[in-house]
Every structure is written in structure tokens, then in C-alpha cells.
C-alpha positions as CSV (number, residue, x, y, z in Angstrom):
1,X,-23.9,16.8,26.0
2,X,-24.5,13.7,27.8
3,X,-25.5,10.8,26.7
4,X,-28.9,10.7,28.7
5,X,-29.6,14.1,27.1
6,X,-29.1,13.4,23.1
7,X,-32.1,12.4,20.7
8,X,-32.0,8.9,19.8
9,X,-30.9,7.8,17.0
10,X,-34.1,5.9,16.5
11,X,-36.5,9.0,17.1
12,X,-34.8,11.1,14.3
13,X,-34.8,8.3,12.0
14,X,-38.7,8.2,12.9
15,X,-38.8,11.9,12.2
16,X,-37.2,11.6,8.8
17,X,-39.6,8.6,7.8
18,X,-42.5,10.7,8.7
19,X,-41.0,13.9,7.0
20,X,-40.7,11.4,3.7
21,X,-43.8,9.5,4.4
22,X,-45.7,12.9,3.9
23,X,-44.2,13.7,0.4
24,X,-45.1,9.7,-0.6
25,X,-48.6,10.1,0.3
26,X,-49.2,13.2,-1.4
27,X,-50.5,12.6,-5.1
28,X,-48.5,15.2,-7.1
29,X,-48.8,16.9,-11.1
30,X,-45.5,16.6,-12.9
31,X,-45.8,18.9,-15.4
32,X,-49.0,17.0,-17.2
33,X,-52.3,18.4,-15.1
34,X,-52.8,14.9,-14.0
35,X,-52.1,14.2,-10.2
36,X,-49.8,11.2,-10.0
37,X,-49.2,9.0,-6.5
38,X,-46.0,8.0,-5.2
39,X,-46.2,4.2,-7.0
40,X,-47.6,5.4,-10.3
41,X,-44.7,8.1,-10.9
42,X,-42.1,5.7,-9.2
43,X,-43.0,3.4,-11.9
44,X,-42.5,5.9,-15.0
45,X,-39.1,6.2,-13.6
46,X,-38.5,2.8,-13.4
47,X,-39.0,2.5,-17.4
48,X,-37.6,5.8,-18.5
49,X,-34.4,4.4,-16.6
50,X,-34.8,1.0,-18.5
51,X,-36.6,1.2,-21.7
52,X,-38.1,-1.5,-23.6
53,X,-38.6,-3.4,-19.9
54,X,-40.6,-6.1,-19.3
55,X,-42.7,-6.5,-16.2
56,X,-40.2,-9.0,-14.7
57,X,-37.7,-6.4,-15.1
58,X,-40.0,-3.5,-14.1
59,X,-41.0,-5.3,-10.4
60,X,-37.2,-6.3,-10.1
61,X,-36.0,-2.7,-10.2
62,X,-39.2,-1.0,-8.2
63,X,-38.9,-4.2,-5.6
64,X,-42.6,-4.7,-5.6
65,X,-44.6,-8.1,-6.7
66,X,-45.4,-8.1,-10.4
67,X,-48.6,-8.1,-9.4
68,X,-48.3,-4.4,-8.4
69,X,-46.8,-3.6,-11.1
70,X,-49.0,-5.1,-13.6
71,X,-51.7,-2.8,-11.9
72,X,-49.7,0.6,-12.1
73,X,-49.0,-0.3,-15.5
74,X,-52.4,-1.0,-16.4
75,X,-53.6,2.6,-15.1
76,X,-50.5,4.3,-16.7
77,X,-51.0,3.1,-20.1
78,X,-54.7,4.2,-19.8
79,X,-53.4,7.6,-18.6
80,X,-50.9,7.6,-21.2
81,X,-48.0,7.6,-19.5
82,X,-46.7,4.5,-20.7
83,X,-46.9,2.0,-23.9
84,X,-46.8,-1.5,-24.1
85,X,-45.7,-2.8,-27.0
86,X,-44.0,-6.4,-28.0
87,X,-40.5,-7.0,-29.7
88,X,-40.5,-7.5,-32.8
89,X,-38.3,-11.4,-31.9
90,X,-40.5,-12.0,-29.1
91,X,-44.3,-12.4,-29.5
92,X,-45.2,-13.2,-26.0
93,X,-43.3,-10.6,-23.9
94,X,-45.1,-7.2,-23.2
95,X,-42.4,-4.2,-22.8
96,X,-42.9,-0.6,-22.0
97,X,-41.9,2.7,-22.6
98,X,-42.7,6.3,-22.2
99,X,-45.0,8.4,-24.1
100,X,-44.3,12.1,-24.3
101,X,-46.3,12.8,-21.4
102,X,-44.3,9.9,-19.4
103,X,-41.7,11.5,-20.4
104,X,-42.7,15.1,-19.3
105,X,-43.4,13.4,-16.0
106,X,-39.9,11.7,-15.6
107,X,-38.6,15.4,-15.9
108,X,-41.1,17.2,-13.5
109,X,-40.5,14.3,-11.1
110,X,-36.6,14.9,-11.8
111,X,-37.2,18.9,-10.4
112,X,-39.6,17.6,-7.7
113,X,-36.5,15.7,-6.0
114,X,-33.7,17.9,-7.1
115,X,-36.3,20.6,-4.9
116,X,-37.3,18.5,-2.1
117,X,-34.0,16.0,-1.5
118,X,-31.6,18.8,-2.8
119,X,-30.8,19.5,1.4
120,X,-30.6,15.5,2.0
121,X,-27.9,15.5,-1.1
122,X,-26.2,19.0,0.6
123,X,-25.9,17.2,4.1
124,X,-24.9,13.9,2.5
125,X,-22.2,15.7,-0.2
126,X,-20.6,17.5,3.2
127,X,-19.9,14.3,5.2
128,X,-16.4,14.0,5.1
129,X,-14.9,10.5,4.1
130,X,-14.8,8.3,7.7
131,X,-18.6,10.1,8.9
132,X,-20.3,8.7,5.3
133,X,-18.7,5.2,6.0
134,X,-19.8,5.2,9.9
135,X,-23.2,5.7,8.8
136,X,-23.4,3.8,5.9
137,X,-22.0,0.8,8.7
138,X,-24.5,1.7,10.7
139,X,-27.9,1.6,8.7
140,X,-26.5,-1.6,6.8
141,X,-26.4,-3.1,10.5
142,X,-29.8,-2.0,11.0
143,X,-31.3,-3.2,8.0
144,X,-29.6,-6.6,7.4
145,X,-31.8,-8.1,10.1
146,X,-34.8,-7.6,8.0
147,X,-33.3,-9.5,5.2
148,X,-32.8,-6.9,2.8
């Protein structure tokens, strides 16, 4: 095939963003009846992966302001997803950590990607050895000029 004739790399990364931008968007139930977006799942993740965080910790790991965070927080605890508690040597932190139903979440979320990303993880699991490091070369080129 010629090079006039092949897809650009660009357009099919477009494609894939849309494809992913459609399963963010879409508010989801894990398991607990409640339909949870994108952010507000991401987030019981984050603190299932690193119990007893604070919210310094919690923006850090999600990338996101603490800000955010302090807002999904906010409507997780009151959906019950999440606790905030303090240490017992620490009166002025706030930490958090998963209620049962965070916790049933965190699992349905876990068969939610294992289902949807399974193919991407197929694909990626198939590369052999000098294809994964080309393209790993090549989207580190193509992100380090946004300063990430």
C-alpha cells in the first residue's frame, strides 16, 4: 500500500478517542443500582487502590485539581461510596475509604474494563517486543510537547 493511500496515524488515534470518549461519557451501574459517571467511579478506584488517602494524595493519583476532587468526594460519601474519616495521630487530615458499596463498585468497574478493554489488552499482549517499543517511542514523542 502506498503511502498516499494509508489512514493516518492521527485519524485512527481520533477514532480510538472517540470510541473511549463514548464509554467516559456514559454514566454506568456497577453492581449498586446507582448510575455512576466516569469521574465519580474513577475516584473509588483511586481510594480502593490507596486506602486511607488524603485529598492531596487522591488529586495526585487521579491528576485532577483538588478541587475536583473535593467535589466527587463530597457526592460519593453522600452516595455512600466513600468514608472520610481522620487518623487517629492526625486531627486535621481527612482520609477516605470504601464502603461496601464502594467496594462492590471497584469490582463491577474491574468487569466493566476487563469486558470493554479486554481486545485493547489482546492487541497490546500480541505486539511482539521491537513493535510495543516503536509505539511506545512514538506516543511519548507525541505527548511530551504538551508537558506531560
Amino acid at each position: 500500500m502506498s503511502k498516499q493511500n494509508r489512514e493516518s496515524i492521527l485519524d485512527m488515534i481520533y477514532r480510538t478517542h472517540l470510541y473511549l470518549q463514548e464509554r467516559e461519557r456514559t454514566p454506568r451501574d456497577y453492581g449498586t443500582g446507582d448510575l455512576l459517571y466516569s469521574s465519580e467511579i474513577h475516584t473509588v478506584v483511586a481510594v480502593s487502590k490507596a486506602p486511607g488517602c488524603n485529598l492531596t494524595v487522591l488529586a495526585a493519583r487521579l491528576n485532577i485539581s483538588k478541587a475536583a476532587v473535593s467535589k466527587f468526594v463530597a457526592k460519593l460519601v453522600l452516595k455512600g461510596y466513600l468514608i472520610k474519616s481522620k487518623p487517629v495521630d492526625n486531627d486535621r487530615e481527612v482520609i477516605f475509604n470504601l464502603t461496601k458499596k464502594g467496594q462492590t463498585a471497584t469490582n463491577g468497574h474491574q468487569a466493566f474494563e476487563k469486558n470493554t478493554f479486554g481486545p485493547f489488552f489482546q492487541v497490546e499482549a500480541a505486539l511482539s517486543e521491537r513493535d510495543y517499543q516503536a509505539i511506545k517511542e512514538f506516543f511519548k514523542k507525541l505527548i511530551s510537547p504538551t508537558g506531560k
